[in-house]
GUMISE-715352 format. One record per residue (C-alpha): x, y, z. Coordinates in steps of 0.5 Angstrom, whole numbers, padded with zeros to 4 digits, always signed. Layout:
% residues N
XYZ/...
This chain:
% residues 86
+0000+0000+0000/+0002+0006-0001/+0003+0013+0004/-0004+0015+0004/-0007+0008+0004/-0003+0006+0010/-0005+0012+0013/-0013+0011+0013/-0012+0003+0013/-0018+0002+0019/-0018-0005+0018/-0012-0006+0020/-0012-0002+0026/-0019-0005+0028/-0015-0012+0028/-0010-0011+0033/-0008-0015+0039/-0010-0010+0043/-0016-0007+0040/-0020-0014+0037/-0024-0017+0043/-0026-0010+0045/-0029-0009+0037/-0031-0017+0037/-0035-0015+0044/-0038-0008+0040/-0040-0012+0033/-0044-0018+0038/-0047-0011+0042/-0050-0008+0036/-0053-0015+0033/-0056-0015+0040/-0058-0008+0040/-0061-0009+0033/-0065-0015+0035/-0067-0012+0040/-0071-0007+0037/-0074-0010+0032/-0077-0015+0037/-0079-0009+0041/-0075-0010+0047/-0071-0007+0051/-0064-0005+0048/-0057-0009+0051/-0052-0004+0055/-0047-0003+0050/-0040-0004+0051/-0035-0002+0057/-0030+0000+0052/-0032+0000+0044/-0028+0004+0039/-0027+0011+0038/-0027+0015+0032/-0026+0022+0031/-0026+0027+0025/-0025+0034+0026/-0026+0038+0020/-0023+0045+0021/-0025+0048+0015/-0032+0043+0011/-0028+0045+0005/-0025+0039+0001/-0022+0037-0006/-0026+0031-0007/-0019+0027-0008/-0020+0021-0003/-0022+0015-0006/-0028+0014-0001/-0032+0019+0004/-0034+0019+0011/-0037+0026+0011/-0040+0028+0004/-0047+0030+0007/-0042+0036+0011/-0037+0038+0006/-0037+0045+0003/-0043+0048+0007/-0039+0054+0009/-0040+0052+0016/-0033+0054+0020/-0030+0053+0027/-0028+0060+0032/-0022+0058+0034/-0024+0060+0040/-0028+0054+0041/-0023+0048+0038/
């Protein structure tokens, strides 16, 4: 893989020895939670621990060169951050 695909290689990250049983608990959780709705009933708690993702786009504006998107309903809105507040 080449930098920015090594960069943004979640799957790799997500499998590591010390993060698998925390995602294999949260993947159990959500088809438990899912089930759960669907039947009506009360949702499992989640997870003590699950994995984090955080996204700060500072300025909502992109070139559209990624070859996937995780905030296309987002970009290029005008919104901006004050510093102040980040």
């Amino acid at each position: 893989m080449d930098g920015a695909h090594d960069f943004h290689d979640f799957g790799s990250k997500l499998r590591q020895q010390s993060v698998l049983p925390r995602v294999v608990d949260y993947v159990r959780w959500q088809a438990e939670l899912k089930q759960a709705n669907s039947a009506g009933l009360q949702p499992p708690l989640p997870p003590d621990a699950a994995p984090l993702s955080i996204n700060l786009d500072l300025t909502t504006a992109c070139n559209y060169r990624c070859d996937h998107c995780i905030d296309w309903d987002i970009l290029n809105t005008g919104v901006k951050h004050k510093e102040d507040e980040l």
